[in-house]
N, C-alpha and C positions, 0 to 999 in steps of 0.2 A: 440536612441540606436538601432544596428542593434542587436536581441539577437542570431540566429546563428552566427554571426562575432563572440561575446561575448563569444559564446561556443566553435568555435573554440579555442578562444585565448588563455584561461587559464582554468581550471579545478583547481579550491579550496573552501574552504568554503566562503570565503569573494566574490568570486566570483558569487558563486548559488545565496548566499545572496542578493547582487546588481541586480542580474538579476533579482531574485525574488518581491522582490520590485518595480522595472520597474512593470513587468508582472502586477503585483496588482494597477497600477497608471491606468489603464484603462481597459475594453473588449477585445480592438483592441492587448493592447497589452499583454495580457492574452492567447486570440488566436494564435498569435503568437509564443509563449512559445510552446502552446500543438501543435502549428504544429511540433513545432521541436521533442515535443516528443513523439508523435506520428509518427516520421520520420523514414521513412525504411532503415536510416542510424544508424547500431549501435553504431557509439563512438557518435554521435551528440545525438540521444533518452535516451544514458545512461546516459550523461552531463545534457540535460534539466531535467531531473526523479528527481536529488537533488530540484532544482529548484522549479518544481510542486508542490514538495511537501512541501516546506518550504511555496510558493507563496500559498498552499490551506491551509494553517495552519493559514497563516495568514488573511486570505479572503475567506471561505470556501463555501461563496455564488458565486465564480467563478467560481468552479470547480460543481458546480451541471448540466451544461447542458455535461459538458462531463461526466458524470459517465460511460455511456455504452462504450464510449472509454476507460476508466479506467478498468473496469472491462474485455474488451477484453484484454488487455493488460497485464494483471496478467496473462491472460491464455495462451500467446504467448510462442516457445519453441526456436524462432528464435531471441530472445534480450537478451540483457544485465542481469544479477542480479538483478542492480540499478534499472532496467525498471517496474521489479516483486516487487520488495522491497518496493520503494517506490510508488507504486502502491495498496500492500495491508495496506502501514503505513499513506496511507491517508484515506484509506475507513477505518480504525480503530478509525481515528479521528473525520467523521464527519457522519451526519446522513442519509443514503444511502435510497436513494428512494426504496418504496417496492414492485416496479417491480422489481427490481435488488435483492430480499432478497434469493429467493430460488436459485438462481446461485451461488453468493458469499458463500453462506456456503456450497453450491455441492464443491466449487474450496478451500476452506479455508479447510476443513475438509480434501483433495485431499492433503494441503499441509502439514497439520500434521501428516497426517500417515504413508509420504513418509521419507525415510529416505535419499534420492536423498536431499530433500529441506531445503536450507541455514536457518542455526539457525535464523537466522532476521528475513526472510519471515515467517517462524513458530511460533515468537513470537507475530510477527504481526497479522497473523490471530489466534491465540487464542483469541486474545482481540479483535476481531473482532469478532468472533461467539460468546465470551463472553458478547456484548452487544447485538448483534442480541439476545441471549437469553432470553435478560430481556422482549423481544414482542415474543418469541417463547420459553416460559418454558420448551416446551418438548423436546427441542436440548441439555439440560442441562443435562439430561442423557448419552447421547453418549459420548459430552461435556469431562464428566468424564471420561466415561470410555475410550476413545482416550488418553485423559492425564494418567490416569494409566497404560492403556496397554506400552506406551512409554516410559516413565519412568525410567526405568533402560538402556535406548539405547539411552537416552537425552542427551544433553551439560546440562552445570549446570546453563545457561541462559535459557534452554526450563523449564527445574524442577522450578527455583524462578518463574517464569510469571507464570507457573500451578499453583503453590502450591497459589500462591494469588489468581486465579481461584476457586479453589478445596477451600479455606476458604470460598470465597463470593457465591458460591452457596449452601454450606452447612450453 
């Protein structure tokens, strides 16, 4: 499988799926994947971002030498949604090296206070500094009060993700 051709071709969930799958049959062809989404081509990086991230859900020890590409990649203002999105909904999934700790909750904390930032990406990183807190108790303050201060200026998808936040650290 050629997976740019792949992502040219179709854009759907049976497709990410299929690619995803490839990706996870090898390194070779894992790398492959994050070159495309890593690609300074935006339809093609926003197409592989599904993919990444179904392909690190299911093989999460692939995605560990890219993390600082991952992590760049959230912080990018020049991609896609997709690219941000599933960027922060993989590092919510798996256990983020802890060179990488103090930046992702700089950049997750950046995405809940903004009101610029797509309900997904917000939900994502809540559950994201929500597990960073269980090795850094003392983020679980801010934590809070981020979720509170927002609160009334939330979709009613950012309020459920808090509000099971806001129980499990109380």
């Amino acid at each position: 499988m050629n997976i740019l051709q792949e992502l040219g071709a179709e854009h759907s969930k049976a497709q990410a799926l299929k690619i995803a799958a490839y990706a996870c049959a090898s390194k070779k062809n894992f790398r492959e994947l994050m070159k495309c989404f890593l690609s300074d081509d935006y339809r093609i990086a926003q197409r592989a971002a599904w993919s990444v991230s179904w392909a690190a859900r299911q093989q999460p020890g692939m995605i560990v030498p890219y993390i600082k590409e991952l992590v760049a990649q959230m912080q990018r203002k020049d991609v896609h949604n997709a690219v941000v999105r599933n960027s922060v909904r993989i590092l919510e999934a798996i256990e983020i090296p802890e060179e990488f700790h103090g930046e992702v909750m700089n950049v997750c904390f950046a995405f809940i206070e903004s009101p610029a930032t797509p309900v997904a990406v917000k939900a994502f990183a809540l559950t994201t500094l929500f597990n960073l807190s269980k090795k850094y108790p003392d983020i679980r303050a801010e934590l809070k009060l981020v979720i509170e201060e927002r609160w009334d200026m939330e979709t009613a998808a950012f309020r459920s993700r808090g509000r099971k936040i806001l129980k499990a650290i109380e």
